[in-house]
N, C-alpha and C positions, 0 to 999 in steps of 0.2 A: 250309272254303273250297271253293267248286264250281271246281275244278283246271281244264276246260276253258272255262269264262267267262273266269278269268286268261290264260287264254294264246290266245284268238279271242275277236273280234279282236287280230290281235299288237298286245300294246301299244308304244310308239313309247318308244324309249330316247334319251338325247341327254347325248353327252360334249361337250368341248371343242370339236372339230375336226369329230365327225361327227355323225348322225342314222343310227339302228338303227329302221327300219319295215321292216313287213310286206310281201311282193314285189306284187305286180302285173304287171299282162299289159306296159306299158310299160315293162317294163325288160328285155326281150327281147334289145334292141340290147346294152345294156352285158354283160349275162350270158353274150352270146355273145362279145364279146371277150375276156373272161375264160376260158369255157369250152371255147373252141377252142385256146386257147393250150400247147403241150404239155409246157411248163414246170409247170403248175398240176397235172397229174398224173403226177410222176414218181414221187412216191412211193405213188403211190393207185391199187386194184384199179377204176380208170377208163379209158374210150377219151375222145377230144375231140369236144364238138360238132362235127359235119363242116357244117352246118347251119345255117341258123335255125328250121328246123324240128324238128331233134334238142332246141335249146333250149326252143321252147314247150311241147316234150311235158316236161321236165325242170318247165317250170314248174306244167304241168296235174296233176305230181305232187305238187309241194310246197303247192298251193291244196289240191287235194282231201285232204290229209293234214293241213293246218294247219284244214278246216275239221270234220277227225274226230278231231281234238285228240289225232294222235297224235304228232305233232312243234309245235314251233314254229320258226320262219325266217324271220329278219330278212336283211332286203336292208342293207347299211353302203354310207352315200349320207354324201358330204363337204358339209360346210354350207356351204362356202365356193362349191364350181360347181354342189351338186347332180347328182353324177353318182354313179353306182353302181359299186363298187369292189372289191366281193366280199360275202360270204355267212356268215352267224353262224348256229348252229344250236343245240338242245336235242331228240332226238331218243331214242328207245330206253330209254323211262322204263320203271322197276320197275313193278309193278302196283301197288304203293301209292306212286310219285311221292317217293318218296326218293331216287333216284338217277337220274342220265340222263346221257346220252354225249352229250358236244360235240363239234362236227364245226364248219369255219371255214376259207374261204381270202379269199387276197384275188389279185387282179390284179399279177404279177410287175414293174409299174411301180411300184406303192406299196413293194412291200418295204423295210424296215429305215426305215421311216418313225414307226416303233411306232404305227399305227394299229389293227397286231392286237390290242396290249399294251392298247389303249385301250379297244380293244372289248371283248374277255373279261371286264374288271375290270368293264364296265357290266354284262355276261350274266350272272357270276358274282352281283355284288350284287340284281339280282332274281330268279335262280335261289334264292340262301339266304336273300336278305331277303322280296323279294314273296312265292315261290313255298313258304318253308319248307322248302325241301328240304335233305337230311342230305351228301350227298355230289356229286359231280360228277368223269369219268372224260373220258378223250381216249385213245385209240388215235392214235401216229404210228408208221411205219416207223423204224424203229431207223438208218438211214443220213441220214433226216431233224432233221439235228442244228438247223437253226435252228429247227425246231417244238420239238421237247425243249429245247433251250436256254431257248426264249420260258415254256414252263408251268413250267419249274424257275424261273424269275426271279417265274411269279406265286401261287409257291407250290405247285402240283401237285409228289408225289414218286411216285416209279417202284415201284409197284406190285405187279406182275408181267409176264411176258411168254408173247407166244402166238404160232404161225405159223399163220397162214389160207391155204388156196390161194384164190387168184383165181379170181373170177367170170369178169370179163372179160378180164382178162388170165394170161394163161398163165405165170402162175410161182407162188413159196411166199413170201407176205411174212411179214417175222420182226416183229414189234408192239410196243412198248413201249408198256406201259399204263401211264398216268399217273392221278391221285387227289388231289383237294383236298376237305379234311375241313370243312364247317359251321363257324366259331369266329366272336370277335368282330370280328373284320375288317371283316364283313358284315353288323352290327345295322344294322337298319333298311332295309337295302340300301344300303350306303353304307360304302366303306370308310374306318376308322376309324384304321387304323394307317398307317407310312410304305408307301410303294412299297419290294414285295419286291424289285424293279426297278434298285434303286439300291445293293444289298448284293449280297455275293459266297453263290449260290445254297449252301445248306445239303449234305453230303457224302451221294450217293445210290448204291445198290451195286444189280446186276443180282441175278438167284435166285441165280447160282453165286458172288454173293463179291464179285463183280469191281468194282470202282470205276466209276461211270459214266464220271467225271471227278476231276482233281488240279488244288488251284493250288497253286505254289508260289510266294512272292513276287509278285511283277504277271505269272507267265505261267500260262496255263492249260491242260489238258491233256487231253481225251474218247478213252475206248476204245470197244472193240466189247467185247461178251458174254465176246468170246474174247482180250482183253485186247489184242489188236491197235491199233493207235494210230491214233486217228478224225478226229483234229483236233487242230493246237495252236497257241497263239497270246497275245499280251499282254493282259490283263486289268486296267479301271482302272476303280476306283466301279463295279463290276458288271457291268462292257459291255466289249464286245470293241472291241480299240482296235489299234489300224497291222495289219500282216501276218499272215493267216493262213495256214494249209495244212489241205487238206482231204485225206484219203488213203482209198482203197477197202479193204477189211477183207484184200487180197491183200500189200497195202503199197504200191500202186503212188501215187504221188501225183496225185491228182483237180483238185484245184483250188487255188488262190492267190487270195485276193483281199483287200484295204484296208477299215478296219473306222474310222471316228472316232464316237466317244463312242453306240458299236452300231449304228450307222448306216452304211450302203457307201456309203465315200468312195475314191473313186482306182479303179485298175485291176485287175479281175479276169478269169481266166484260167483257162480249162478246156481239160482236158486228155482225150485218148481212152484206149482201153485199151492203145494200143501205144503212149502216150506224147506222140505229138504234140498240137500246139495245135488244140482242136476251133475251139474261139474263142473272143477278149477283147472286157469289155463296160468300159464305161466309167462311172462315176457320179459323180453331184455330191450330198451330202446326200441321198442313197436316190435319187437320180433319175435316170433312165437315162438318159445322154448322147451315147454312142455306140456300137454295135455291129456289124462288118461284115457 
């Protein structure tokens, strides 16, 4: 297979809800609304477009790169308005294209929409179907529990972990490496079995031992590394369901927010490091309703 014909031009993916093509200079607007947003890199050695010109250089990277076939990057555009919504990647291939790091955000309005859920499942089937490749990894920040949550449910398991210092930001972030193995799922590029999505994620332990997570009955339970308590919350057919809590690896409690059938539903509530209410957002079925 000539690897860089497969993936330039990006071929154009299409699930239910959305269209996965290739970026273009026209999508500069959406990309910055995304990009500026400082929710999109809490967890990531990033600064925010301050710009629209921060953006076009962000995008004169990812052309110049898609057309040296050394990534590929789909733009995730909803079939229904046609607007661009966030970003799919395949990026930091082995030299014989067995394995490659996924990178993926989308715009803090879609969240818990399972649009990511929807995307990957497309990336991942022509990564192992079209593409033959053996493996595929994701790097998320270990305090980014809805990313880890999201690839534990589509099958990705933990790895190992790494601390990076930041480029651009000035700290040591701690990684949880995540790893979905080639199987049949994926014959043909087309998965073949139920949604991993719909079961209660498979038991995943850090290097030292530690339990990522516990269910017990319908409640669920995510640690840190260091066994400290990350999250915990009701758990029904696979997805997070009424109240959670979110806690800093310190103990202090982060966040509160309403989960129906994995989707933010009701009101969530963040909290600062001395405790008080930084601020509550409001949501309808993942949509953001109100925020002061």
């Amino acid at each position: 297979m000539d690897f860089a014909a497969a993936i330039h031009p990006v071929p154009v993916l299409k699930t239910e809800r959305l269209i996965l093509r290739g970026l273009v200079r026209a999508d500069a607007h959406d990309l910055f609304l995304m990009r500026s947003d400082p929710r999109m890199i809490e967890h990531t050695d990033q600064t925010v477009d301050r710009s629209i010109d921060d953006t076009h250089r962000y995008l004169d990277r990812m052309l110049d790169g898609g057309v040296r076939a050394s990534w590929i990057v789909w733009a995730i555009e909803t079939a229904d308005r046609r607007r661009v919504v966030g970003s799919v990647s395949l990026w930091n291939f082995t030299e014989d294209h067995a394995c490659a790091e996924l990178g993926y955000g989308i715009h803090p309005s879609f969240w818990g929409l399972g649009y990511m859920r929807e995307t990957l499942r497309a990336v991942l089937s022509f990564a192992f179907g079209t593409l033959g490749m053996q493996a595929v990894e994701a790097y998320t920040e270990r305090a980014n529990l809805r990313s880890s949550s999201l690839l534990g449910h589509l099958g990705f398991r933990l790895a190992r972990c790494v601390e990076e210092t930041g480029a651009a930001v000035d700290r040591v972030f701690t990684m949880d490496v995540f790893r979905i193995e080639n199987d049949s799922r994926f014959r043909l590029g087309v998965l073949t079995e139920a949604s991993p999505a719909t079961a209660s994620p498979e038991p995943q332990n850090y290097r030292n031992g530690q339990p990522v997570f516990r269910i017990e009955g319908d409640e669920s339970t995510y640690f840190y590394q260091s066994g400290a308590l990350k999250a915990r919350g009701p758990f029904n057919d696979g997805r997070m369901e009424g109240e959670w809590r979110f806690y800093r690896e310190t103990g202090q409690l982060a966040q509160i927010g309403h989960f129906r059938a994995g989707i933010k539903d009701g009101l969530w509530i963040r909290f600062d490091r001395s405790g008080a209410i930084e601020y509550e957002e409001t949501f309808r079925a993942g949509k953001l309703m109100h925020r002061p």
